[in-house]
N, C-alpha and C positions, 0 to 999 in steps of 0.2 A: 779398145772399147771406150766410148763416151770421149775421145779424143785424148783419152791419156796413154801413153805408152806403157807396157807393160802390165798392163792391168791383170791384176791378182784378186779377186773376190773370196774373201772369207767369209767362213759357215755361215756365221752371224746376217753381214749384207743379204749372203744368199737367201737367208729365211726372213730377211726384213721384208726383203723386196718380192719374195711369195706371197706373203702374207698381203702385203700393201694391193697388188695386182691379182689378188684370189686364185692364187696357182698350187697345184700340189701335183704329187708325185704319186704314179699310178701305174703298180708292176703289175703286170698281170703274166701270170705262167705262160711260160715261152710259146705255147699253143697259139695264143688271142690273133696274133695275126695274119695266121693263113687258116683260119678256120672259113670251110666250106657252108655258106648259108642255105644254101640249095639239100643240102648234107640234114643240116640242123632242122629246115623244115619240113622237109619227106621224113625224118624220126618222130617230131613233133606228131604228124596226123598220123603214120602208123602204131604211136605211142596209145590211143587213145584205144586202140583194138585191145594191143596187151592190156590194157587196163581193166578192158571190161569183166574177166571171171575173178577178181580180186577186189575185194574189201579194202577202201585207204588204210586202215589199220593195220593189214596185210602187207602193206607196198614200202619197201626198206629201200634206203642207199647208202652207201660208204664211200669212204674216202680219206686218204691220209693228207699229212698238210705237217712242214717241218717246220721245227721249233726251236729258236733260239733262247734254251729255258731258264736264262739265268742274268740276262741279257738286261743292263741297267740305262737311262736313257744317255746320258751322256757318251753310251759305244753306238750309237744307235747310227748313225755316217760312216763309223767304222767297218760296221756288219751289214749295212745297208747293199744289196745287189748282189751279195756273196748267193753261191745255188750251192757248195760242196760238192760239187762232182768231186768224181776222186775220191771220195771219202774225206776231204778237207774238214777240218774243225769239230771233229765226230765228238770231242770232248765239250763242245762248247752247246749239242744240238739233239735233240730229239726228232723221231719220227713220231706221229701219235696217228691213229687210228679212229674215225669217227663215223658211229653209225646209229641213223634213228629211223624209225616209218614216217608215213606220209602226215598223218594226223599231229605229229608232234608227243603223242602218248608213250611212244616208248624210246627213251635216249639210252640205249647201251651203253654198259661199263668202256670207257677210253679203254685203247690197248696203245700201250705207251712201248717205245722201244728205244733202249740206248746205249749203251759201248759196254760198263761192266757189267758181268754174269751175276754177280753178290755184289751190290756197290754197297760200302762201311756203313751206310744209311738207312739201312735196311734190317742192321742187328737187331734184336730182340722185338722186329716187329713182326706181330703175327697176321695182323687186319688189312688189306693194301685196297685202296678206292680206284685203282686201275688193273689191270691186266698188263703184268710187265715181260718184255724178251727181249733179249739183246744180242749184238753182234758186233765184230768191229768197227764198222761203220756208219752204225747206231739208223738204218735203213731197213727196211720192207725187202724182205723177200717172200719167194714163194713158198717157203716149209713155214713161215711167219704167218701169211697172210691163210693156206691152207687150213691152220689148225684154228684161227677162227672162226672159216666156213664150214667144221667139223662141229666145232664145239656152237655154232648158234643153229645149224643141221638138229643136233642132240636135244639142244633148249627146244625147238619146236616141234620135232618128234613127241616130247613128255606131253606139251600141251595139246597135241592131235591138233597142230595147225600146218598148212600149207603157204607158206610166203613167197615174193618173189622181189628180188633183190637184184638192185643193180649195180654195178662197177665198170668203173673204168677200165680201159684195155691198157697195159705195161705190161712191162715184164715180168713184175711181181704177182700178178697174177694171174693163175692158171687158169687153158681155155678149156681142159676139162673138167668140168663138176658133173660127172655124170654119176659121182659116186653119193651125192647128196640125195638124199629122200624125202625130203621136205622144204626143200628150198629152193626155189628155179633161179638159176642167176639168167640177168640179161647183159648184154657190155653198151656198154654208147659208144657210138662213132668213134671213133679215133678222130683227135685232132679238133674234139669241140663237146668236150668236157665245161670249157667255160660258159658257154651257153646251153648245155643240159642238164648239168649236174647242183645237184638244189645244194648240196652241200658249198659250191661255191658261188652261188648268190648270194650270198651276207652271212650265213650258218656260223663257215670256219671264222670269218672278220668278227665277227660277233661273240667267238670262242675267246679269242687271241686278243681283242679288247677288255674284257671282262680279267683276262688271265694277268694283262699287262697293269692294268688299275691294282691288280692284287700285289702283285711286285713293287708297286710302288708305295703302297701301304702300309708293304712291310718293311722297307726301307728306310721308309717315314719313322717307321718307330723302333728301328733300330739303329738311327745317326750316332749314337754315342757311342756304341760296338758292334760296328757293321758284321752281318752273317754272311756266310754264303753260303746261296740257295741251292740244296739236294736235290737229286733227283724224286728224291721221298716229300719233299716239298713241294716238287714241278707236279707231280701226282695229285698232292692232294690240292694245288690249286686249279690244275685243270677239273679234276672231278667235279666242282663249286662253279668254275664258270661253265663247263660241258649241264648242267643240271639248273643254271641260271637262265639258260633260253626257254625264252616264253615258246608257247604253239603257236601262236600264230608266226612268230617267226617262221618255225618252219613250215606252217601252211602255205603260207604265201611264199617263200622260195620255193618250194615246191611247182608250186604255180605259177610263177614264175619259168621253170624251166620245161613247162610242158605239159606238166600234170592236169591244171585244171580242173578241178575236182570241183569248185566254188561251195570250197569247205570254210571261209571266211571271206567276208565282203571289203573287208580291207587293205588300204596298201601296198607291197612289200615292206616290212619292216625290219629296220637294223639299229640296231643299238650305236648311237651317235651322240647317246652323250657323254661330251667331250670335255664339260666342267674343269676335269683336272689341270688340262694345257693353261688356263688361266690362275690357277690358284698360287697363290704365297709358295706353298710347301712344293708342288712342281716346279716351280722356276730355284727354287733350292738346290732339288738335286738334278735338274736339266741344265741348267742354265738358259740365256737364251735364244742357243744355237737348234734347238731343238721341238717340232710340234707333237703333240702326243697325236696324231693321225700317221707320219713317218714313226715312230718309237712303234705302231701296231701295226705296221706294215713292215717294217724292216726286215722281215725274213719269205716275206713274200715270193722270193725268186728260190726257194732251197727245192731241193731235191729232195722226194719223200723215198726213190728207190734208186737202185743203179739204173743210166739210162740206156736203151736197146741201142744197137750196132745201125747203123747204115742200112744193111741189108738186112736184118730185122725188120725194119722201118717199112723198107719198100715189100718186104714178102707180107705185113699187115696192111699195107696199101692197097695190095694187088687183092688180098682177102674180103677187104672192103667194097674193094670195086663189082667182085664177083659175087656177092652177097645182094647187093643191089638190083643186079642184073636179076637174080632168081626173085627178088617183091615182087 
């Protein structure tokens, strides 16, 4: 490279020379590149029929998103690309759980999931701002993801409301809710989640920003006797950033992914400021191999569930194709 042999580029260079030529790095769940647009926009204009016996207030979606919850900037290259299949790193990583309606009015309690059943953090606490379950490989399964569509079933049973909620098609979740009385689920397409699902046009980024700022925070004022961060701590800072999203945020993601309601005249908005990467006290504990854009993305490639088989894959393919056929 550049006519010298051997050339070795360290972190540092690498992020000089991003920065200098306005380049960043941009995971997007393994999905993004073979997602059908043809798929995406026959869901689109059939989207808007579903919509019609439903109040925005009524119209929910969910979504998991894993989380490297302890995760300081200077690992941040380290953990950078990791997904954990396998169950890889289950010590180092949360699943969390995130669900609000259309309007932005109702954010749901996080359901947070992670490896121990009692973790030592939790002693003598009676109050918890998440919803916690764990397994050994700190992932979404279906007895997981069930008993929250039981228990928010129940929440709007009490309030004699009728909702209709959407999710993604995996494994982790079941394709029958026929046991649900109050909650219609819809699934989106397989294989293009990134362009329907409001939760990931800026929501989860916007989670995972606010959560990473806090981390640093508290780092910041803990230099003299560094802690390390509980999962009882991951908790309570997700709950603060989960409850920090403005509505319109999620208005406009929503709208973003299809909805269209023109419940706000405004942009897409995501939380982009990025203040920290320049201050004194960041380049302290990043040093300057590091942009706090990478630090909020670095776990962007994990795995929220165990991934389906092969043929898995193609017997929901084939399910797709023939769903289609019957619109």
């Amino acid at each position: 490279m550049m006519g010298i042999n051997d050339f070795k580029a360290s972190n540092g260079w690498i992020n000089r020379f991003r920065q200098r030529h306005g380049l960043v790095y941009r995971s997007v769940r393994g999905e993004a590149a073979g997602v059908n647009m043809y798929t995406v926009d026959t869901w689109k204009d059939r989207l808007q029929v579903l919509l019609n016996d439903y109040r925005p207030d009524d119209v929910f979606s969910v979504d998991e998103m894993g989380l490297f919850y302890r995760i300081l900037p200077d690992k941040t290259l380290t953990f950078k690309g990791e997904n954990c299949s396998g169950g890889k790193l289950s010590k180092e990583r949360l699943t969390v759980l995130l669900c609000c309606n259309e309007t932005g009015t109702e954010m749901l309690r996080p359901l947070v999931i992670g490896r121990a059943k009692n973790p030592r953090c939790f002693k003598n606490v009676r109050t918890f701002l998440c919803t916690y379950h764990a397994n050994s490989n700190s992932w979404m399964t279906m007895a997981i993801f069930e008993s929250f569509l039981r228990m928010l079933d129940a929440k709007m049973r009490s309030m004699k409301r009728k909702i209709l909620l959407f999710i993604d098609q995996c494994s982790a979740h079941p394709s029958d809710t026929s046991y649900l009385s109050n909650v219609k689920v819809l699934f989106f397409p397989s294989n293009c989640t990134s362009h329907l699902q409001p939760l990931d046009q800026g929501i989860i980024r916007c989670v995972k920003q606010c959560y990473r700022k806090r981390l640093v925070y508290d780092r910041l004022a803990s230099l003299e006797a560094p802690k390390k961060i509980s999962v009882l701590d991951a908790m309570n800072f997700l709950n603060s950033a989960w409850n920090s999203i403005d509505a319109n945020t999620v208005i406009n993601c929503f709208n973003k992914s299809g909805f269209c309601r023109k419940l706000s005249d405004s942009a897409v908005v995501e939380n982009t400021d990025e203040s920290v990467t320049i201050s004194k006290e960041w380049q302290q504990i990043a040093g300057t191999n590091v942009m706090f854009s990478d630090y909020v993305d670095c776990d962007s490639s994990l795995f929220a569930f165990q991934q389906s088989s092969l043929k898995e894959i193609l017997e929901q393919h084939q399910a797709d194709v023939n769903q289609e056929r019957q619109c």
